[in-house]
N, C-alpha and C positions, 0 to 999 in steps of 0.2 A: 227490601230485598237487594243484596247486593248482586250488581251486574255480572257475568262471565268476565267479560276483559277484566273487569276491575279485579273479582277475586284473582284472575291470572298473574295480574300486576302482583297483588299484594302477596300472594304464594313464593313469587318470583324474590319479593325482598326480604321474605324470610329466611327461605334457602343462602340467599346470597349474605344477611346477615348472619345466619348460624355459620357456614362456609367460612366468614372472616376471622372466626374466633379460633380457626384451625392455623396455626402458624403456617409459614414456609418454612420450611427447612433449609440450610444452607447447604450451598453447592460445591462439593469437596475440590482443591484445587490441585493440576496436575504440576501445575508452574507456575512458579518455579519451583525445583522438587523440595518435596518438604523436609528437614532437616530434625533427626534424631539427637543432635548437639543441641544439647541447652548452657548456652550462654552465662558464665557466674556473674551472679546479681552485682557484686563488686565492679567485675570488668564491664559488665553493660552501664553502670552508672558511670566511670570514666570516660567511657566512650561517648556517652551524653553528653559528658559537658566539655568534653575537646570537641564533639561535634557543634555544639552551643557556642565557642571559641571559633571557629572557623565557620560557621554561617554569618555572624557577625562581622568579621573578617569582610569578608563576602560582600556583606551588605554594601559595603561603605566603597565598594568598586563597583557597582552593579550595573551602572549605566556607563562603563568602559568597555568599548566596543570587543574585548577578548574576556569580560568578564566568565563566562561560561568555560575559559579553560581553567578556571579554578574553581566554579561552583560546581560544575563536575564532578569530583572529589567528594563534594557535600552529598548530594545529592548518593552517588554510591554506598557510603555510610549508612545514609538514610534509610535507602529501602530496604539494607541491609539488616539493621535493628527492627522496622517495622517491620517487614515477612521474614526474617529467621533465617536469613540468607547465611548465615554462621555453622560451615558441616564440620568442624574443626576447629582445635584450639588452634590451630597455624593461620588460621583467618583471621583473628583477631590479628596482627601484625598485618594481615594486608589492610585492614580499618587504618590502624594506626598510621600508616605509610601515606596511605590516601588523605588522613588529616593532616598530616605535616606539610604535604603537596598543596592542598589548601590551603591554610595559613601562609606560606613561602610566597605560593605564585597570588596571594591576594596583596602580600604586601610590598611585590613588587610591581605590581600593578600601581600600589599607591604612589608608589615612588616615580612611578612614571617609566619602568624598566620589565621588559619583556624578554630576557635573554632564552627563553624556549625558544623564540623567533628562528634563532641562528644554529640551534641544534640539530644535530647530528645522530645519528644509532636510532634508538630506540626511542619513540615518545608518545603520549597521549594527549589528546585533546579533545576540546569540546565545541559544540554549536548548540546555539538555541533552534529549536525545532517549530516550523510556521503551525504546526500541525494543532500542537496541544501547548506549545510555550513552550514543555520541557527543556532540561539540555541532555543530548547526548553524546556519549564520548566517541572518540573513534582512535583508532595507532592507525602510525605512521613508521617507517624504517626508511632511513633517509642514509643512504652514503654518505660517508665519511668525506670521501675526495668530490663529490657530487658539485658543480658548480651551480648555487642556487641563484645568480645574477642570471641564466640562462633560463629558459622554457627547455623544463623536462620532463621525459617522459613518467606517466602513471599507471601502474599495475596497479588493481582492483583484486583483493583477496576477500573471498566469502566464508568464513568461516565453517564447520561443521556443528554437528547440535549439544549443546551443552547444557543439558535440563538444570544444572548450576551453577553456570557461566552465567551470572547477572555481572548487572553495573561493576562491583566491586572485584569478581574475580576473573572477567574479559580486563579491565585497566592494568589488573595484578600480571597477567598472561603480557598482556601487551606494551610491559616496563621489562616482562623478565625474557621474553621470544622472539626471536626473529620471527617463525613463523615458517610456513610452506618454502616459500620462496622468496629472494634477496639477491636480485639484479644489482650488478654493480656499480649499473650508469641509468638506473631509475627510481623512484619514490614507488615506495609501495603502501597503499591504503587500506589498513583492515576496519569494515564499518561495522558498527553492531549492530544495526540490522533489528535493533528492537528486542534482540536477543536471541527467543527460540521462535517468532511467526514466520520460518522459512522466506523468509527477508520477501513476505508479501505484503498488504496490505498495507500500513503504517512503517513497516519495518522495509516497504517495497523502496518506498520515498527517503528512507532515511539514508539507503542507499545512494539516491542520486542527490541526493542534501548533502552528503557529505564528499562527494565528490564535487560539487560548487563552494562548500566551506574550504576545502584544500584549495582551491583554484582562487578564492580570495586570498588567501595564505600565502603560497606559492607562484612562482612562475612556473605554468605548467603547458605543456603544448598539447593544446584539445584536440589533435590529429593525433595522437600515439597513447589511446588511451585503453588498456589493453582489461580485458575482465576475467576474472579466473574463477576458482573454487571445487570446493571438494565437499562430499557427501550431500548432507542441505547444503551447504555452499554449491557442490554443484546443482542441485536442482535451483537457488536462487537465480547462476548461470545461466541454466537453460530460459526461465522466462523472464529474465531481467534484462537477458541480450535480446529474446526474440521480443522482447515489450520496445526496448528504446535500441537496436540496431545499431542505428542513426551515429550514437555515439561514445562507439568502440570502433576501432582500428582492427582488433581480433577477438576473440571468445576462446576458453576452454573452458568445458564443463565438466567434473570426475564424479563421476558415480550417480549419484541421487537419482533423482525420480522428473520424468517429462510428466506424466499425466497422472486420471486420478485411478478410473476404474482397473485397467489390466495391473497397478499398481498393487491396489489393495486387492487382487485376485478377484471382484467383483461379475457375480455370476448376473444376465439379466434380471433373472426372479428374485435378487436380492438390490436390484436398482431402488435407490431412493424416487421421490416424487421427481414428476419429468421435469418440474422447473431447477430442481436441484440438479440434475444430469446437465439442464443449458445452464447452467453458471460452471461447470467444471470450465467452459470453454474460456474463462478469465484466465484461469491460468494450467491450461494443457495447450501443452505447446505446440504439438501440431496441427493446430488451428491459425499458427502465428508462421508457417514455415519458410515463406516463399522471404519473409522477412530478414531470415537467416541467410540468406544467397547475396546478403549487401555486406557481407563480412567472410573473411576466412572463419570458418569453425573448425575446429580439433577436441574432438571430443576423446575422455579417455575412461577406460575400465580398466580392471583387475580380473583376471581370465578365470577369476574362480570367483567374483564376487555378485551377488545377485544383485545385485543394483547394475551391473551391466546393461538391465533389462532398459533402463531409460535410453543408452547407446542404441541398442535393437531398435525399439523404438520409433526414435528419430530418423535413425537407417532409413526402416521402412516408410519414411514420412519424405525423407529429401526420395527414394527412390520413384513415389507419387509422382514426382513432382519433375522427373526427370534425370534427378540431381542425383550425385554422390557423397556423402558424410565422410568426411577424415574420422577415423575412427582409430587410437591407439591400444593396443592390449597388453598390459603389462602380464608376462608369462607365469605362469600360478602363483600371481598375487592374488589377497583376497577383498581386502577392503582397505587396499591401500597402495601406493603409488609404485613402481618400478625405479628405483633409482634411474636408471639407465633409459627407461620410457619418458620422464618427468625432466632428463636433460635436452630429449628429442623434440619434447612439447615445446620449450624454452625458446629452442634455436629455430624451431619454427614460428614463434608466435613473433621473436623478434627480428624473423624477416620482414614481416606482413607491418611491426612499430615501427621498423627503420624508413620502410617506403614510406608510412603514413598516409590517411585516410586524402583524396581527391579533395580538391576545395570545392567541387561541384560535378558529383559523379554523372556521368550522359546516362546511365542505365540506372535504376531503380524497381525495385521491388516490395509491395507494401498488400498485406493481407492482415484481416483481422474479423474477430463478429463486433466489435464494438469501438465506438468513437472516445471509450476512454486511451484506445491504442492507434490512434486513428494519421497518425505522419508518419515520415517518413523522408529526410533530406529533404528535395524542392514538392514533395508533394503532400496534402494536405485535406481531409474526407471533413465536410463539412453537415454534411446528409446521409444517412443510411435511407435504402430502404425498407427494412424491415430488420432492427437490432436483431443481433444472435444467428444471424446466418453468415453465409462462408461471404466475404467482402475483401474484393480487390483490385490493384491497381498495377499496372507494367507499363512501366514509363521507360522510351528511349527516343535520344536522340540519335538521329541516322545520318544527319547532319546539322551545319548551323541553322539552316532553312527548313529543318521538314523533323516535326516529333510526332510520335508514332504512340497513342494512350490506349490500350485495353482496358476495362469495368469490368466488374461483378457487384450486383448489390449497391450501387453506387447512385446517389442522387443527385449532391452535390458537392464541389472540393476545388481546391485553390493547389494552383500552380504558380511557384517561384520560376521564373525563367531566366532567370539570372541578367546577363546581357545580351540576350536575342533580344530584337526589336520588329524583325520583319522576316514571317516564317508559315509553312502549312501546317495547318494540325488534322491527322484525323486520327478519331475515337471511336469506338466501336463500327467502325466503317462512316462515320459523318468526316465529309473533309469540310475544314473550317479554316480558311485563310486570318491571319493573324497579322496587324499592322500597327506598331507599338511608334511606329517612325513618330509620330506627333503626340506622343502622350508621355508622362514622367512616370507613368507606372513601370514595375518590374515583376509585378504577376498577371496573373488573368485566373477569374471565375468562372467554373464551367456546371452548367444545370442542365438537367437531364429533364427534357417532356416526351414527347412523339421521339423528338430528335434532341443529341446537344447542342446548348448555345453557348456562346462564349463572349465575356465582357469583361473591362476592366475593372469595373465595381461590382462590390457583393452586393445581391438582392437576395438577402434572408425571407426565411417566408413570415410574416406577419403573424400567422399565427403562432399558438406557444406549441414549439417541435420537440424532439430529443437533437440535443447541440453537442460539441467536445463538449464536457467537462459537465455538463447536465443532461446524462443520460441513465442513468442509476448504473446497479441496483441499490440498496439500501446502504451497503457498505461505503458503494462509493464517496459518502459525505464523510468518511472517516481518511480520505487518502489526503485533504486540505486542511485549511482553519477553519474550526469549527468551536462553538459554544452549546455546552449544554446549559436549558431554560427548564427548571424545575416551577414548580405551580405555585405561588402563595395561596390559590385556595384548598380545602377540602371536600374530598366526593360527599355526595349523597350518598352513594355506593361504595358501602365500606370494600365488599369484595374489590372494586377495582383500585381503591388506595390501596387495601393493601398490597396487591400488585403494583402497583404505578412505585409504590414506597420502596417495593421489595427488588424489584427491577434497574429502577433510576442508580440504589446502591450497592446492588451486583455490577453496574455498567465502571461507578466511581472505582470498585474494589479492582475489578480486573483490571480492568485501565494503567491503574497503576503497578500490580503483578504484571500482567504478561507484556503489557505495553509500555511501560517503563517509565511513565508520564501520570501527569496529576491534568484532570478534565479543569477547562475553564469552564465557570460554573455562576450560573447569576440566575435569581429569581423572576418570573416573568415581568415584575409589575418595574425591576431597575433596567431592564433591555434598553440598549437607545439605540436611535437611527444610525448611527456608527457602528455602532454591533452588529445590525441587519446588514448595513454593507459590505463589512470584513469577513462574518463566516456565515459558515452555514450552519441554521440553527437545530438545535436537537432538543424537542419541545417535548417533554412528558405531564400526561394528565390528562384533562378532557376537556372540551370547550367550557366547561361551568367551572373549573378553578385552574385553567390556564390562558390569561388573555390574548398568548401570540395565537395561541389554538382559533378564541372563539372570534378574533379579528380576521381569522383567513378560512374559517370553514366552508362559509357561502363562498368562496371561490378555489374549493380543490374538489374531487371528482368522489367526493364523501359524503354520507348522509351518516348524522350521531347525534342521535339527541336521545332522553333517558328512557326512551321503547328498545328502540332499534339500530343499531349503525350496518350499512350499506355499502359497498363498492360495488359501481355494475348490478350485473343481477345478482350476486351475492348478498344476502340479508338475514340477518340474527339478533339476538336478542342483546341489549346493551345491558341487562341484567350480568352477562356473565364473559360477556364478550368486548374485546379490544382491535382498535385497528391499530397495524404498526407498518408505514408505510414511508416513499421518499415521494418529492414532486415539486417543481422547481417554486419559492418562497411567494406566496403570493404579494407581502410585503416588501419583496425584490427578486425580481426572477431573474436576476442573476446567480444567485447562489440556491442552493435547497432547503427546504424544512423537513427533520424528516419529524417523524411523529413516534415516540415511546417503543426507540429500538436505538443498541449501538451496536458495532459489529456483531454477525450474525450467527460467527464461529460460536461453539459454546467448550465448557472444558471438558468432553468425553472428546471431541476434536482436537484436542492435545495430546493425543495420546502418539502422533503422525504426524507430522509437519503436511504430510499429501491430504491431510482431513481439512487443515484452516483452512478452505474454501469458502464464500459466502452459502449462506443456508436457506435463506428467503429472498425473493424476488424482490419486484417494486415495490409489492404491497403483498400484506397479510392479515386474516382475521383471524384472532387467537383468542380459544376456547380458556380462559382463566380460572376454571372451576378444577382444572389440572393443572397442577401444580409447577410453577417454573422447574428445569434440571438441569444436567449439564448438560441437555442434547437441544433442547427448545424451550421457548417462554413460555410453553403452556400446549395445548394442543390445537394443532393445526387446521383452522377449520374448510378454510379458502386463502387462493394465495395465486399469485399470478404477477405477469408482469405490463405494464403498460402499454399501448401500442405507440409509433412514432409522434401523434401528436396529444401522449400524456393523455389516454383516455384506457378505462379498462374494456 
C-alpha cells in the first residue's frame, strides 16, 4: 500500500514532469525596437568580415590602456548585426564608419599614437565598464580654443529616449552633433547611460563611470561639474543629482518624470504589491529632497508640456520642506526647450560653475530610505534603523567649535571633520564634547543606543547587518561587478531546469539588448577564490547541481531541499516552486550572492522608462508552474524584504 505523502510526492512529479514538456515561450522584446529593415545578405556578409578585420585589429592592442576607444567601434557593429539594429539602408554607412574608426584608432594605438588625445569638436569614446567588462562609449564636445593644460570645467548632458539609439547610432549622433548645449569655455559629456534604462540601474553607474573615465582623460575641475538633461535625461537629472548631490556644482532637470505613481496616473486600487510601492522610493525623488538644497536646482518645462508634472511635483516636495524650486517655463512650448528660457538656464547655471562648489561646505543636508544613497560631503550613514523609511541628516557648523547634527532613522554614521580638532557636538539634544587635540584622526563615529556616543574608531556591529553597499534589494547586485555561476549539474526536477534553463538565458539575452554588455559567465565547479572576492555572484539552479548554492545553504535564512523550500514562515512545495533572493555571500560577505534572479525590471516595463524600477524585494518565492513573461518569472507566491539584520 502506498503511503499518502508518498503518493503526494509521486503525483507532484508527474505534474511537474508532464508540465516540463510544455515549452516557455519567448518573451517578445520592447528594446531595442525591432527593426522592419532587413539587412541584404550580401551587405551583412561584408560587414562580417570588416567587422572580423577590425576585432582582430583590436585584439592585438587589447591590453593598451585606451584600448576600449577602439573596441568600441567593434562592439557597436556587433550588437548591431546581432539584434537588427539596422532601420535603414543609411545605417549601413554608420557600420562602415564605425569599422574604419576601428581599424584607424587600433592601429594607432600600435604604433604607439593617440592623436584623439589632443582633439577638439566633436568625439567619441570608450571605457571598459567594472560592472559586466563591457565597454561603453560616451561623446564629448570639446572647444576648439579650450585650453586642455588647464582643469576645466564639465557639463554633463543626459540624453532623451531613443528606442533606436543603440551603440551604433548614439556614436553616429555623437560624431555628427553638437547636441543641446556647447559652452564655449567647457567640455561637455554626453553618457549612454546604457541606452534607453532611464540612465538607472546599470546605466545609473555608467553615468558616473563616465564622468571618472573623462577626469582620467582630461584635466577637469571636480568643483564646476555641472549636470543637465532633457526628457529621460531630465528625469535621469532629477535622481541622478538627488542620488550623488555631492558632486555637481548645479543641476538642471527638463521635462521627464520625478516619481512613479502620479506619473503613470496610478489609482490606489490599481497599486501594485506593497513591497513594489517601497522600491518606487529607489528612485522617486522626493524621498531624496532635502538632498537637493546642497546644489542650486533650475528646473525647466514647456508651458504646454505634460511632463511639466515632474516640475509641480518637486515644487510641492522643496515647498514640504520649506524650500522654493527655481522653476523655468518656457511660454507655449510643448515638449521642448524656449530658445530664450535654455539661454537663461545657461547664465544661470554658469554663475553657480564660475563660484564652484565649497571645498568643505559648513551646512549639509542628507535624506534617503536606503544606504545605497547613504552620503553626503563630510557626512556618511553607516546604520539604518529600519531600511525604507524617511532617514536623515542636517549637519551645520555654527562655528569652528560647536556643530549642531539632527537624525531621523539613523543608527549609525561617520563624520569627516575636516580640520576641527577640539569642538561641542550635540545631536539630537545629546551634547558631546569632541577632543581630536591628541589623536591623528579626522573623523569621528557616532552610534545611536539610549543616547549618542561618539569615538574615533568604528565599532561595527559583529553581527551580519544591512551596510552601504550590502543592503539589497535584489537588483542592487547588478549596480557593481558581478559574475553569473550557471550549474554544471542537472535537476531531478525537470520543471525547475527548465526554468533555471529558461531564465539564466533570458538574463544572458537581455543583458546584452537592453543593457548593452555581455554577462561574465563561469560554471560553478571553475569559480575560484578570486572570483568570490571580486563580484558578487549570481548563482542559478539548486543546491543539488549548483555547488556555490549547496556550499552556502546551511548558512542563508533558506530552507530547499527536494519537499519544500522556506523563507520565514513562508513554505511551499519545491515540486513547482523556486527562491529568488539577495543576501550577503556566505563565502565572502563582502559582496552578495544572489540566487536565480537578475534585474527584476521585466520587458512589459519597457514600455516607460518610469516602469524600470526594481520589481522584487530581497527575496521571493515563485510559483514556476506559470510561465516566465515579460512582467515576472513566474507567479508570485511570497516575497518580502529582509529586516536590518538580514533575517525574514
Amino acid at each position: 500500500m502506498i503511503r499518502p505523502s508518498v503518493a503526494v510526492v509521486l503525483i507532484a512529479l508527474f505534474v511537474s514532469f508532464a508540465a516540463a514538456e510544455d515549452p516557455i515561450k519567448p518573451i517578445p522584446h520592447r528594446l531595442p525596437a525591432p527593426s522592419n529593415y532587413k539587412l541584404p545578405e550580401e551587405t551583412r556578409k561584408s560587414l562580417e568580415a570588416d567587422l572580423a578585420k577590425a576585432v582582430e585589429a583590436c585584439a592585438k592592442v587589447e591590453d593598451h590602456a585606451l584600448a576600449a576607444d577602439a573596441t568600441v567601434y567593434c562592439k557597436a557593429v556587433e550588437y548591431a548585426l546581432k539584434h537588427n539594429e539596422f532601420y535603414g539602408e543609411g545605417d549601413i554607412k554608420k557600420a562602415q564608419a564605425c569599422l574604419i574608426m576601428a581599424q584607424n584608432r587600433a592601429a594607432s594605438l600600435a604604433a604607439g599614437k593617440t592623436p584623439w588625445k589632443e582633439q577638439s569638436g566633436l568625439l567619441v569614446r570608450g571605457y571598459t565598464s567594472d560592472v559586466d567588462g563591457s565597454v561603453q562609449p560616451y561623446g564629448l564636445v570639446i572647444p576648439k580654443e579650450l585650453d586642455l593644460s588647464k582643469p576645466q570645467p564639465l557639463y554633463i548632458w543626459l540624453h532623451g529616449r531613443g528606442d533606436k539609439s543603440t551603440d551604433m547610432h548614439f556614436i553616429h549622433e555623437r560624431s555628427t552633433k553638437t547636441g543641446q548645449i556647447s559652452p564655449e569655455d567647457a567640455i561637455v559629456l554626453h553618457p549612454f547611460g546604457r541606452q534607453c534604462i532611464g540612465f538607472k540601474s546599470a546605466g545609473e553607474i555608467d553615468v558616473m563611470d563616465a564622468i571618472e573615465a573623462v577626469k582620467q582623460q582630461y584635466k577637469i575641475d571636480d568643483k564646476r561639474i555641472v549636470l543637465m538633461g532633457f526628457s529621460m535625461g531630465g528625469a535621469g537629472c532629477w535622481h541622478i543629482g538627488a542620488h550623488y548631490a555631492e558632486n555637481f556644482v548645479a543641476m538642471s532637470p527638463g521635462a521627464g518624470f520625478a516619481e512613479t505613481a502620479r506619473y503613470q496616473n496610478l489609482k490606489p486600487e490599481n497599486f501594485p504589491p506593497q513591497y513594489e510601492q517601497t522600491l518606487w522610493k529607489l528612485y522617486d525623488v522626493p524621498n531624496y529632497t532635502t538632498n537637493l538644497f546642497n546644489l542650486p536646482v533650475v528646473a525647466y518645462s514647456g508651458e504646454n508640456d505634460k511632463q511639466i508634472q515632474a516640475a509641480r511635483v518637486m515644487e510641492e516636495a522643496f515647498k514640504k520642506e520649506g524650500q522654493q524650486l527655481t522653476h523655468l517655463i518656457g511660454p507655449k512650448m510643448g515638449h521642448k526647450y524656449a530658445p530664450e528660457t535654455l539661454e537663461q538656464i545657461l547664465k544661470m547655471v554658469k554663475l553657480a560653475r564660475d563660484a564652484g562648489q565649497e571645498a568643505y561646505p559648513q551646512n549639509v543636508s542628507l535624506q534617503t530610505p536606503t544606504l545605497r544613497y547613504g552620503s553626503m560631503h563630510w557626512v556618511e550613514l553607516l546604520e539604518l534603523n529600519r531600511h525604507w523609511e524617511d532617514s536623515r541628516v542636517g549637519a551645520l557648523w555654527k562655528s569652528d567649535d560647536e556643530l549642531f547634527v539632527v537624525t531621523r532613522n539613523v543608527a549609525r554614521m561617520k563624520l569627516d571633520v575636516g580640520d576641527k580638532k577640539k569642538f561641542n557636538l550635540e545631536i539630537d539634544g545629546d551634547k558631546l564634547p569632541v577632543d581630536l587635540t591628541q589623536e591623528s584622526a579626522d573623523a569621528i563615529y557616532l552610534t545611536k543606543g539610549e543616547h549618542w556616543s561618539v569615538s574615533t574608531k568604528d565599532t561595527p556591529a559583529k553581527q551580519l547587518i544591512k551596510s552601504p553597499g550590502l543592503q539589497g534589494p535584489i537588483d542592487d547586485a547588478f549596480y557593481g561587478p558581478f559574475l553569473v555561476v550557471l550549474p554544471s549539474g542537472k535537476s531531478s526536477n525537470a520543471v525547475v531546469q527548465r526554468w533555471v534553463d529558461f531564465e539564466s538565458k533570458h538574463l544572458a539575452d537581455r543583458w546584452q539588448a537592453l543593457f548593452r554588455g555581455k554577462l561574465r559567465t563561469k560554471l560553478d565547479k571553475d569559480v575560484t577564490p578570486d572570483d568570490l572576492k571580486k563580484y558578487n555572484i549570481v548563482a542559478w539552479g539548486t543546491p543539488e547541481t549548483n555547488s556555490i548554492l549547496k556550499k552556502s545553504i546551511d548558512k542563508l535564512p533558506l530552507k530547499w531541499d527536494a519537499q519544500e523550500v522556506a523563507i520565514g514562515k513562508h513554505t511551499a512545495d519545491a515540486a513547482n516552486h523556486v527562491p529568488v533572493m539577495i543576501y550577503p555571500n556566505p563565502l565572502n560577505p563582502k559582496k552578495y550572492l544572489v540566487i536565480n534572479s537578475g534585474p527584476t525590471f521585466r520587458e512589459d516595463h519597457d514600455r516607460t522608462n518610469s516602469l524600470q524600477n526594481p520589481k522584487l524585494p530581497d527575496w521571493a518565492l515563485i510559483d514556476i508552474s506559470q510561465h516566465p513573461d515579460g512582467s515576472a518569472p513566474g507567479k508570485v507566491f511570497a516575497a518580502d524584504f529582509f529586516d536590518e539584520a538580514w533575517q525574514p
